[in-house]
C-alpha positions as semicolon CSV with decimal commas, in nm:
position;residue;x (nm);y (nm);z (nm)
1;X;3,272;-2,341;-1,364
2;X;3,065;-2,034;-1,449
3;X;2,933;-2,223;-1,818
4;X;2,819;-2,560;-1,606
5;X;2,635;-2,327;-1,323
6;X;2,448;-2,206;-1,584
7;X;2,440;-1,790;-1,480
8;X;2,758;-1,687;-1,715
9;X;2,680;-1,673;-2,034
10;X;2,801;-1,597;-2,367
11;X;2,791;-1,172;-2,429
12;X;2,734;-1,117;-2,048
13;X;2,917;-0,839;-1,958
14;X;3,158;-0,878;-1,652
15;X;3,107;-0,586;-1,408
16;X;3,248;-0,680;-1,090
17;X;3,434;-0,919;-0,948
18;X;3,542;-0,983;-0,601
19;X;3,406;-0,638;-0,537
20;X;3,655;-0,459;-0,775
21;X;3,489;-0,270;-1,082
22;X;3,663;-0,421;-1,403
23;X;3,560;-0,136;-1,680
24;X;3,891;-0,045;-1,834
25;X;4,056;-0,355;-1,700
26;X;4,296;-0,600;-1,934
27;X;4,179;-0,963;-2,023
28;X;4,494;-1,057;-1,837
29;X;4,418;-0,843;-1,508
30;X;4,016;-0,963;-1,488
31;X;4,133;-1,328;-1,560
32;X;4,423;-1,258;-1,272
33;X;4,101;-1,200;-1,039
34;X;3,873;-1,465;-1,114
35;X;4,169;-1,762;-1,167
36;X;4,271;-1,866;-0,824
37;X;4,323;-2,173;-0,562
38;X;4,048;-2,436;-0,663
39;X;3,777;-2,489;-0,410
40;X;3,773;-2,111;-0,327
41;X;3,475;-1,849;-0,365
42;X;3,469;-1,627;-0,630
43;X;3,159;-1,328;-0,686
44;X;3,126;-1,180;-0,987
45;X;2,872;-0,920;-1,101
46;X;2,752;-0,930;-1,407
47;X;2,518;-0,798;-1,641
48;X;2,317;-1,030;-1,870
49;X;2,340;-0,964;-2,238
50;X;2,004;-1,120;-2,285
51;X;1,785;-1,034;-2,003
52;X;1,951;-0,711;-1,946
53;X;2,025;-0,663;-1,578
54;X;2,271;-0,668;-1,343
55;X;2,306;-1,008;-1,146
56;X;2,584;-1,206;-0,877
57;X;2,666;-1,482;-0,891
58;X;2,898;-1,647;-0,633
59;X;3,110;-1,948;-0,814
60;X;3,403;-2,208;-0,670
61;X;3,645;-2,170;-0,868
62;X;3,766;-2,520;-1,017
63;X;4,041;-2,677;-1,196
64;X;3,897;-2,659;-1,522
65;X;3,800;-3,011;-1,561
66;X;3,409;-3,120;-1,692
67;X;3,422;-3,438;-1,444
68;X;3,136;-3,386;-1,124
69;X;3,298;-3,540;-0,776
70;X;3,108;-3,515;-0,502
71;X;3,307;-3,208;-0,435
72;X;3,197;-3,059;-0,789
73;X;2,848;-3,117;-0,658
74;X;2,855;-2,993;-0,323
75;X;3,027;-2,647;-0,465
76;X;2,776;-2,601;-0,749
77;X;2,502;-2,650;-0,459
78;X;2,692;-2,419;-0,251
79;X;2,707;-2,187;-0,530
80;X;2,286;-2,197;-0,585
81;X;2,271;-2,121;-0,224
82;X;2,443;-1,838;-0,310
83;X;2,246;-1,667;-0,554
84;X;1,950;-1,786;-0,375
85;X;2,085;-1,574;-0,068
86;X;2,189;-1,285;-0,289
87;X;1,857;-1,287;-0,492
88;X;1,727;-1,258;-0,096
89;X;1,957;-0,981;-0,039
90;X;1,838;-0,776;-0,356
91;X;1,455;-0,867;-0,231
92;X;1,549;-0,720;0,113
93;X;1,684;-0,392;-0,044
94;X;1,459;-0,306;-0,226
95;X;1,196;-0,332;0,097
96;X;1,434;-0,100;0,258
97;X;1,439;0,108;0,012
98;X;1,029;0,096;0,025
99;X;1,022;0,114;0,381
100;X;1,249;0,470;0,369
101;X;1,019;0,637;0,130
102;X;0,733;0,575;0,346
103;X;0,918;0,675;0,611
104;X;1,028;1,023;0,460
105;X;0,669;1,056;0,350
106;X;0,558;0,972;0,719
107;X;0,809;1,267;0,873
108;X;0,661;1,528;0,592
109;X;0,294;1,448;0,708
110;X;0,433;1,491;1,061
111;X;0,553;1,814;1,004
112;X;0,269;1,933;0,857
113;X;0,038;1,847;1,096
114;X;0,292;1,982;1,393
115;X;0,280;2,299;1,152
116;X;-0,132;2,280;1,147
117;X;-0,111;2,224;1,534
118;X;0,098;2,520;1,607
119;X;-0,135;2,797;1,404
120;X;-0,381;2,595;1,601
121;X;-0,257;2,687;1,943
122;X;-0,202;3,065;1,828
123;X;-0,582;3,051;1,722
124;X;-0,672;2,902;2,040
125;X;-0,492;3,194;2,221
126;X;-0,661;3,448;2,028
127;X;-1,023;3,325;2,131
128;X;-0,935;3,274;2,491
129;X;-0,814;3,664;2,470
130;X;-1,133;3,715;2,290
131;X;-1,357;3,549;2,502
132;X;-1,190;3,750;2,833
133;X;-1,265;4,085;2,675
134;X;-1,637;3,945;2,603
135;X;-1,657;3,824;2,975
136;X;-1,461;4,181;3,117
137;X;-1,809;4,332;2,816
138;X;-2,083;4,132;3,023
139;X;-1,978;4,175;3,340
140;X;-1,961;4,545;3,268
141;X;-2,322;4,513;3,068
142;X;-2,445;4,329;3,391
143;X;-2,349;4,610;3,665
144;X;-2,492;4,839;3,451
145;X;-2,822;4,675;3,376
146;X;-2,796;4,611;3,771
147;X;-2,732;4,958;3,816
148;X;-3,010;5,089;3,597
149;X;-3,254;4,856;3,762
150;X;-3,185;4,998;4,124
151;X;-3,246;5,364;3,990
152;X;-3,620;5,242;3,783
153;X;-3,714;5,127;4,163
């Protein structure tokens, strides 16, 4: 079925299928995962020896034969839902994957500024202090300007 869906290909490289990593795998044991009851799902992950990525493909497995029933047609439509839906999937991941960068980069610039607002606060302690000892200065300046004026009269 994989030839007349038109994603398998001569020299693609089989990587997955049903979710089990085939590297090191027989022809027998592969062929012993993708064979089974016709009418049935099968995903495979593949890598294309032409384009050179990694894509899924979801297939119904089939009997073997070349003749389209109505059955035929509904499972390759099925199956171009599929890939449509995991083409969707890899679309969505990769805006995750977007979305936590910015959000890592949004935490940094958060801590930063809480960093910059901290050694703000202890600056804005040190002026208040300041600002009392130049208040606690005048007020002392004052009585004795006050002072000195009562004892030129």
């Amino acid at each position: 079925p994989a030839s007349r869906n038109g994603h398998v290909c001569v020299d693609d490289v089989l990587c997955m299928v049903e979710g089990r990593k085939v590297a090191g795998m027989t022809v027998e044991g592969v062929r012993a995962l993708i064979v089974g009851p016709v009418g049935t799902p099968v995903t495979i992950r593949a890598l294309s020896a032409k384009e050179g990525v990694e894509y899924v493909v979801t297939l119904v497995r089939s009997d073997g034969s070349s003749d389209e029933t109505s059955v035929g047609k509904m499972t390759r439509e099925a199956c171009e839902r599929a890939d449509e839906l995991h083409s969707k999937i890899e679309e969505l991941e990769g805006l995750l994957s977007e979305a936590r960068e910015e959000s890592s980069r949004a935490q940094k610039e958060f801590g930063r500024l809480a960093e910059r607002l901290s050694g703000s606060e202890d600056d804005v302690g040190k002026v208040r202090a300041e600002l009392a000892a130049c208040e606690s200065e005048l007020a002392g300046a004052r009585g004795t300007a006050k002072s000195l004026g009562k004892q030129v009269e």
